[in-house]
C-alpha positions, 0 to 999 in steps of 0.5 A: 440272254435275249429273254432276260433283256425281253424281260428287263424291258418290259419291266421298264415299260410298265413296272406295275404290270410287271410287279403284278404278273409276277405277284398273281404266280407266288400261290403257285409257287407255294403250291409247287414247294409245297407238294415238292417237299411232300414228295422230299418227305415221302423218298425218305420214308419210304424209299430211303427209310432212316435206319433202325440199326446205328451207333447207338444201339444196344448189343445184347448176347443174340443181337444187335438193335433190330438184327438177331442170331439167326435171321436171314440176310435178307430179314436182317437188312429189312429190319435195319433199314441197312446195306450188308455188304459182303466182304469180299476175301472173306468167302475164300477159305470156305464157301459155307462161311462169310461176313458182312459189313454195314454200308459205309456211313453207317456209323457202324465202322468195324462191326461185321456179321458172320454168316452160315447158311444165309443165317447171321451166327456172329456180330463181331466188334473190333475198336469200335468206341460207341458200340455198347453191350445191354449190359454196359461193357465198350471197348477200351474198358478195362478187364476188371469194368468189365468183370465187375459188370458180368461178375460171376457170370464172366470166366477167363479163356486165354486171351479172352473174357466169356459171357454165359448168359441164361440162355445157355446156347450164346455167348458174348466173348471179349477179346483182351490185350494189356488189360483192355477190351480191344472187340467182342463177338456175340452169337450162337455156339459153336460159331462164336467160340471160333477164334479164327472166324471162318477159318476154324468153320467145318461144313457138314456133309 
């Protein structure tokens, strides 16, 4: 408070001085908001990089974005730019198998990863409205959009919509409920055909 009155005075005694003094700072001032908002740039780009993986990418039978079927934990987040979280009941039933979700505020709400290994082996979407497949299916879409999308590529199991594409050794299978797409899994056989994720996994010796 003393300073701020130290100040008011001087300013009264000799206003021009004042007004000067503070004119011959401003080159400084520039200079230190300057190389500030380097440094700003910089954090973002390096230390907390814009991620790769969002709401907006595409999911394709063995992928999501940058993530693929099969790549380590560790290669997923680097090439994602993001936090896989364990899900922390999901290890319970059977050590050799957990998921994975996208940090919060993501975008990636309701999306989680199976993984066996230390390798992703599924990407699971449930009532997630932005997600899309490469080749355009969502959920909410109804069962004849998306047959009429995947057409004779697409065969009815129970409850569900499958998906072979040309690589014979994934899937995309489509849960359904009153004639409507509620979430789909993508991934590697045998493990996306588990229909109780986890629960139907069995370790080898």
């Amino acid at each position: 408070m003393w300073s701020m009155i130290d100040e008011f005075d001087e300013f009264l005694n000799n206003p021009l001085q004042y007004i000067i003094s503070y004119i011959r700072d401003i080159p400084k001032l520039i200079v230190t908001v300057f190389f500030s908002w380097i440094i700003f740039v910089l954090y973002f780009i390096y230390i907390h990089p814009t991620q790769n993986v969002t709401s907006k990418s595409l999911i394709n039978f063995d992928s999501i974005g940058e993530i693929k079927i099969g790549m380590t934990v560790q290669r997923a987040e680097e090439v994602s730019r993001l936090q896989l979280l364990p899900i922390t009941s999901s290890g319970l039933i059977n050590k050799g198998c957990y998921y994975l979700e996208p940090q919060t505020g993501s975008g990636l709400e309701r999306v989680w990863f199976m993984v066996i290994k230390d390798a992703i082996a599924t990407i699971e979407v449930s009532r997630n409205y932005s997600l899309h497949t490469a080749n355009g299916a969502q959920v909410g879409q109804s069962i004849d959009e998306v047959k009429a999308i995947y057409a004779k590529n697409l065969v009815t199991k129970d409850n569900t919509l499958v998906y072979t594409p040309a690589k014979k050794k994934f899937r995309i299978v489509f849960e359904t409920e009153r004639g409507h797409i509620i979430g789909y899994r993508v991934g590697r056989l045998p493990e996306v055909d588990y229909a109780n994720g986890c629960f139907d996994y069995k370790s080898k010796p």
